[in-house]
C-alpha positions in Angstrom: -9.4 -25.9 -28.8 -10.3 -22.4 -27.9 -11.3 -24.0 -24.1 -8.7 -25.4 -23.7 -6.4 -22.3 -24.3 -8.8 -20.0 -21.8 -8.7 -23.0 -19.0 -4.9 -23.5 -20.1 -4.6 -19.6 -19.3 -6.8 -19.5 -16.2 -4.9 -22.1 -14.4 -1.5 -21.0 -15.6 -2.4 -17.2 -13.8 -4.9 -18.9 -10.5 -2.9 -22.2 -10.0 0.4 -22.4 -11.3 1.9 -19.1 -11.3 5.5 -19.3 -9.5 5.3 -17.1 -6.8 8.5 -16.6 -4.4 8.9 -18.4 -1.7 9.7 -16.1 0.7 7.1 -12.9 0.3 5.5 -12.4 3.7 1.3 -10.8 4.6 2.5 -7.7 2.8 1.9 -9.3 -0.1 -1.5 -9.8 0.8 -2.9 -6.4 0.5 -3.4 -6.5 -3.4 -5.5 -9.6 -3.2 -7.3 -8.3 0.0 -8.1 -5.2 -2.3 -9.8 -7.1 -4.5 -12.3 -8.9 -2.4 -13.1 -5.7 -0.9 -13.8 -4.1 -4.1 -15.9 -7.0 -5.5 -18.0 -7.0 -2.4 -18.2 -2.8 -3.1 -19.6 -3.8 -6.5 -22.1 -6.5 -5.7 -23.4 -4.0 -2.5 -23.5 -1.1 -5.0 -25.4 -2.8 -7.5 -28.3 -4.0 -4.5 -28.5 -0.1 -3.3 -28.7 1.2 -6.8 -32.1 -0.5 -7.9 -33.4 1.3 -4.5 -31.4 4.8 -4.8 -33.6 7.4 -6.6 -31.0 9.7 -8.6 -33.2 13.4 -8.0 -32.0 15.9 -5.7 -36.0 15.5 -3.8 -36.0 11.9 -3.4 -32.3 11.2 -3.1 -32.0 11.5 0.9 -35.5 9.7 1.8 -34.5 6.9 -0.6 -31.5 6.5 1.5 -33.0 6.6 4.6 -36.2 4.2 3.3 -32.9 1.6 2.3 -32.0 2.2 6.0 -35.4 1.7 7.6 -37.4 -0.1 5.2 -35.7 -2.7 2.8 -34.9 -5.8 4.6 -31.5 -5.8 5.5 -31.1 -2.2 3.4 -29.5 -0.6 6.8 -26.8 -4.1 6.4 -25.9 -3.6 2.7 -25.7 0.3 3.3 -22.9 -0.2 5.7 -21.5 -2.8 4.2 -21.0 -0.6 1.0 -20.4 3.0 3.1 -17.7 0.5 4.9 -16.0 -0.6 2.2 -15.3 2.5 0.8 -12.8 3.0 3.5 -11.1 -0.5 3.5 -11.0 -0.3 0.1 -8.8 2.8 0.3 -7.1 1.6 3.9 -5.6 -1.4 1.7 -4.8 1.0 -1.2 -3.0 2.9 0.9 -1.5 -0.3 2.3 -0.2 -1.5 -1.2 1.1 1.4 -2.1 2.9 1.6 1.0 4.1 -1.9 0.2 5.3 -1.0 -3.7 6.9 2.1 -2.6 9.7 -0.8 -1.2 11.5 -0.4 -5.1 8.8 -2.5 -6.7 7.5 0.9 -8.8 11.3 0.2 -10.4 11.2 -3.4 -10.7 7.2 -3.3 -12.2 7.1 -0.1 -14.0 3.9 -1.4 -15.9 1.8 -3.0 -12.7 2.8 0.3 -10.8 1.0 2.9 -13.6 -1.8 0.7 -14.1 -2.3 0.2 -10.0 -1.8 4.3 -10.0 -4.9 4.0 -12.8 -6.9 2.7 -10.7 -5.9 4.4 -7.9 -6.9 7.8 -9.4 -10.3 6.3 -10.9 -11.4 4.9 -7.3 -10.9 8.4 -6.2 -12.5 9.6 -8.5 -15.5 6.5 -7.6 -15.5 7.3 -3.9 -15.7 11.2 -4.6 -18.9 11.0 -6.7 -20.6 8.1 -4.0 -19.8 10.4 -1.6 -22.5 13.1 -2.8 -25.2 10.6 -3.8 -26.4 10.2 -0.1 -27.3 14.0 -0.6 -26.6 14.7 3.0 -25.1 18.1 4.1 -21.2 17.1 4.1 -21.8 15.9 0.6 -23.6 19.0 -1.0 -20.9 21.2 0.3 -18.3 18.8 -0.6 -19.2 18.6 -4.3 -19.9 22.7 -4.2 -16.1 22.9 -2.9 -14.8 20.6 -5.1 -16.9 21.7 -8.6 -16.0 25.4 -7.6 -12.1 24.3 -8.1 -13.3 24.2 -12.0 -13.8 27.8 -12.3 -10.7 28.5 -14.0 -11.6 26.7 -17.4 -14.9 28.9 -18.9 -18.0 26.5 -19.2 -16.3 23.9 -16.9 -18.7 24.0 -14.4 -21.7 24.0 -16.4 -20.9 21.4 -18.3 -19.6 18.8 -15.4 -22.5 19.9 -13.2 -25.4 20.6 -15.9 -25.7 24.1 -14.5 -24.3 26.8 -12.4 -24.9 25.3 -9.1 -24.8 21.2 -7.5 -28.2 20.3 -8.3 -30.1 17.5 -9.8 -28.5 16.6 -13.2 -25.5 16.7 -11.0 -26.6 14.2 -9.0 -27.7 12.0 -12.0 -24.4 12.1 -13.9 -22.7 11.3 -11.0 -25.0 8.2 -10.3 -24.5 6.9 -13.7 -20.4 7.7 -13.1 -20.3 6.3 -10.0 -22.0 2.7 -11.5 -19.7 3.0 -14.6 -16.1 3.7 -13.1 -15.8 0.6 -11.2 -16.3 -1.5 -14.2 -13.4 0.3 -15.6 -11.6 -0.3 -12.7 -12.1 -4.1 -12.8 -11.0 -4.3 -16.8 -7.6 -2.3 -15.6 -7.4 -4.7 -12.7 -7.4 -7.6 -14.9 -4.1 -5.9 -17.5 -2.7 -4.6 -13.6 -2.7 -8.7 -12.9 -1.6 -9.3 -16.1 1.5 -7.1 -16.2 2.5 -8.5 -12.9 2.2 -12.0 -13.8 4.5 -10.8 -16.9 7.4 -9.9 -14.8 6.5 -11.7 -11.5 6.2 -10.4 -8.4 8.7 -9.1 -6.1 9.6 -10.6 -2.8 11.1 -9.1 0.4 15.0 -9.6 -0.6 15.3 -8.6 -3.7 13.9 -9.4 -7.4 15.2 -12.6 -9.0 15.0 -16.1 -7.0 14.8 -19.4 -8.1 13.1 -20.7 -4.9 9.7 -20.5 -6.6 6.4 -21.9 -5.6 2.9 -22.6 -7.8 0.2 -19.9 -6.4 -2.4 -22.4 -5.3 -2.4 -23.8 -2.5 0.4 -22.2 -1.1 -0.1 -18.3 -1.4 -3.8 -19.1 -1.6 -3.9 -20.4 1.7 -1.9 -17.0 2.7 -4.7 -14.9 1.4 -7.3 -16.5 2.9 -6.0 -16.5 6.4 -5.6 -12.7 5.6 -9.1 -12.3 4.6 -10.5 -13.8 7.5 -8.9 -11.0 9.6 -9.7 -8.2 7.7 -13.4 -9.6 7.1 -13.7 -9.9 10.7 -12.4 -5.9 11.3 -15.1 -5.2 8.3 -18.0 -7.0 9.4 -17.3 -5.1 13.3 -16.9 -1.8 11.7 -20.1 -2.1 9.1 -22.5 -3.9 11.8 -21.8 -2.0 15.1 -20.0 1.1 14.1 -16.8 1.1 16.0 -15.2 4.4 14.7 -16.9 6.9 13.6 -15.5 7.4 9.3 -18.3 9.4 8.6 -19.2 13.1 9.1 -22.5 13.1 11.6 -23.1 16.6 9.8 -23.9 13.7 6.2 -27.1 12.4 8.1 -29.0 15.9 8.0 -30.8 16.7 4.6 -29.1 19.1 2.7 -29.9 23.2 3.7 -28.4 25.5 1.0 -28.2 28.2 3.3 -26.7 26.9 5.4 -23.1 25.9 5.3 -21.2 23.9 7.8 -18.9 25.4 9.8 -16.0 23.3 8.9 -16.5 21.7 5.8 -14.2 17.8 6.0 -14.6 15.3 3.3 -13.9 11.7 3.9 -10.7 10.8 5.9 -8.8 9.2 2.7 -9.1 12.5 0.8 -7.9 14.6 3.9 -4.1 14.6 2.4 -5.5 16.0 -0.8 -7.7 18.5 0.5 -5.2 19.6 2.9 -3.2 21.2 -0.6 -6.2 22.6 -0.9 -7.0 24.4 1.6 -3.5 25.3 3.0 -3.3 27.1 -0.8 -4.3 30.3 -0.8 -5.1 30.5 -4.9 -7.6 27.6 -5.7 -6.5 26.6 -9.1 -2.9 27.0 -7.7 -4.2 24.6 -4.8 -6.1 22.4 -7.7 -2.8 21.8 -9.8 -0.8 21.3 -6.9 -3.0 18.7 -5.6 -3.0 16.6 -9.2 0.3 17.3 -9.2 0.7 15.6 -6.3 -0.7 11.9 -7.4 1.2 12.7 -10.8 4.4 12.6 -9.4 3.9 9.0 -8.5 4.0 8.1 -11.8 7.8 9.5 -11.7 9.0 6.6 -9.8 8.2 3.9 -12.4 10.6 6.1 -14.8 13.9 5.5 -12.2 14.0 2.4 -13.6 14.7 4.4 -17.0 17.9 6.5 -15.2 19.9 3.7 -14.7 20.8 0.1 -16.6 18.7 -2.4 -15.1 21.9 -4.8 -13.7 23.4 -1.6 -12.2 19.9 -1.2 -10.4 20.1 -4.8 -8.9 23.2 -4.3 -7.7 22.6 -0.6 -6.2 19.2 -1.7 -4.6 19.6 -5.2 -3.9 18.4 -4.8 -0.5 14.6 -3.6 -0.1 14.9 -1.5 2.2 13.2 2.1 1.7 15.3 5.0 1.2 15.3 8.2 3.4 13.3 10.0 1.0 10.5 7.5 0.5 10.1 7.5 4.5 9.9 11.5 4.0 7.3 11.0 1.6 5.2 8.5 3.5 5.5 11.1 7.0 4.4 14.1 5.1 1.4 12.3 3.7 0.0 11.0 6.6 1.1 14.7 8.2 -1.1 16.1 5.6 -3.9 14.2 6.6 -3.8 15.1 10.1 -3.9 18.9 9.0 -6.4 18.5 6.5 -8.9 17.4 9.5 -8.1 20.8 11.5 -9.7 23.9 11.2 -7.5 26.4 9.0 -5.4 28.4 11.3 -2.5 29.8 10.2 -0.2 27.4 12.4 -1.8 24.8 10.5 -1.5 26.2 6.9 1.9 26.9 7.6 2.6 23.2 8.6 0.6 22.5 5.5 2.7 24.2 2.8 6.2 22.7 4.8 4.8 19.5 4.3 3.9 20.1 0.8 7.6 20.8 -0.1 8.7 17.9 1.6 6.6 15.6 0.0 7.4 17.2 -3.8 11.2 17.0 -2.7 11.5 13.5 -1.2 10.1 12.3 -4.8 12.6 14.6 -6.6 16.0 13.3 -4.5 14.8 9.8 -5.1 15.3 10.1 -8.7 18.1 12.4 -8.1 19.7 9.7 -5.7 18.9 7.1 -8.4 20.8 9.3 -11.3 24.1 10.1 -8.6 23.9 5.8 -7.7 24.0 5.3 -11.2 27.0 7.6 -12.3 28.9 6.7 -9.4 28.6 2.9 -9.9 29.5 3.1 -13.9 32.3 5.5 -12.9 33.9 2.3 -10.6 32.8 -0.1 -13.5 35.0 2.3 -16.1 37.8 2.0 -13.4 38.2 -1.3 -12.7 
């Protein structure tokens, strides 16, 4: 009986979920995402039972992956790859949810935040592993920030300094977190599946379709281009998305001149840097992925038939488009060297992106009033 009920289950969430009929490729990205970040996981677990975790073997057991495993140089890429299109579709879904579905999906929008902030968190510490020069001096930047809470340091980096039971917490970390990720992915699916998902004009329609084949077939015609764009990038290199300065061992006296992390953590370190005080600069830059989580509570400001009626159209509001410009702003200024044009830029966009999430739960509150207040009239 207890088959039937998980098979029952499966095929109520894979085959028969009623999707709407009329959501278009955006829709895409989520499943897209998690492709990616299975293929991350299976290329991850291959390098690790050839990656040597110690601060004097970790850069020649990357470059004996690279040069001596068979096909070690494919699954390298293939993983260093997929870090970025892992966070080019996050970035893409997000982009997508910020249309009104963190208001419609309160739930699915904090736990895809969850897992937002623990890939960050996954990409940061893989980052280091390679022990090149860009990662040294990335962790040292970024483990420096701690210095504010006594013992911090110490204790996240087993000493005063980056050094080698750094780099061994960090591998075990960076094996563990996605794990976690995938058991939040599973209660982000479910929480969708609760409510159902959104579609392009608005939240409730009737003209519903099952999942498979229909949206199947949709996601699989999306996979094929993005695995074509991923295979190009991971087996002949077209852009450059790593640092050249990452392939030289690592020379603690010797610090690069102009220390850039990967290109998805370029809006975040931009905070940093453009902030003169470094816990200031630390605070504002969690601050800055906490306030996301304040656009699931406008759905809270407001009654929820009010809300239909008020944002029946999806369409993104003013503020959201301010939001999306100052982030990618802040990632072109977190690539440039820090001149004071640039740091001035920096803290402009800063306020922008702090305000455009404020009026939008402002706007939300004035909507609100103003629509009861005509209700009360008529």
């Amino acid at each position: 009986m207890n088959n039937y009920n998980v098979i029952n289950l499966a095929k109520a969430h894979l085959i028969y979920y009623p999707c709407p009929l009329n959501i278009n490729f955006l829709w895409n990205y989520g499943f897209l995402l998690g492709i990616i970040f299975f293929i991350q996981i299976l290329t991850g677990v291959l390098l690790a039972t050839a990656y040597t975790p110690e601060i004097s073997h970790a850069y020649y057991s990357v470059q004996h992956i690279l040069r001596e495993l068979w096909s070690g140089w494919c699954f390298r890429y293939l993983h260093s790859t997929g870090a970025s299109f892992v966070f080019i579709l996050a970035y893409l879904h997000i982009l997508r949810g910020l249309n009104y579905s963190y208001s419609y999906l309160p739930l699915t929008w904090n736990t895809g935040l969850i897992i937002f902030l623990i890939s960050i968190m996954t990409a940061f510490m893989g980052y280091v592993l390679p022990w090149g020069q860009m990662s040294f001096w990335g962790a040292t930047v970024i483990t420096n920030l701690l210095y504010f809470i006594p013992g911090l340091i110490t204790w996240v980096c087993g000493g005063f300094i980056v050094n080698d039971p750094t780099l061994k917490r960090f591998f075990i970390l960076h094996f563990i977190f996605p794990f976690v990720v995938l058991v939040v992915v599973f209660i982000h699916i479910f929480f969708l599946h609760l409510q159902g998902s959104t579609n392009p004009l608005g939240y409730d329609t009737a003209l519903k379709i099952p999942f498979y084949p229909n949206l199947l077939c949709l996601d699989i015609k999306g996979f094929s281009n993005v695995l074509v764009l991923f295979l190009a990038q991971s087996l002949f290199g077209i852009l450059t998305l790593s640092h050249p300065d990452n392939a030289i061992m690592v020379d603690r006296y010797s610090t690069p001149l102009h220390i850039v992390p990967e290109w998805y953590f370029l809006s975040f370190y931009a905070i940093l840097k453009t902030i003169p005080n470094k816990t200031s600069g630390l605070l504002i830059m969690l601050s800055s992925l906490q306030v996301l989580f304040l656009l699931a509570e406008q759905r809270n400001l407001t009654t929820i038939i009010l809300f239909k009626f008020v944002f029946g159209a999806r369409d993104y509001s003013l503020s959201i488009i301010w939001f999306i410009c100052a982030f990618y702003a802040l990632m072109v200024i977190g690539y440039q060297l820090p001149q004071d044009i640039f740091i001035y830029y920096g803290r402009m966009f800063i306020i922008i992106l702090f305000v455009s999430i404020l009026f939008t739960l402002v706007q939300s509150k004035r909507l609100h009033y103003d629509y009861s207040s005509q209700a009360n009239i008529y």
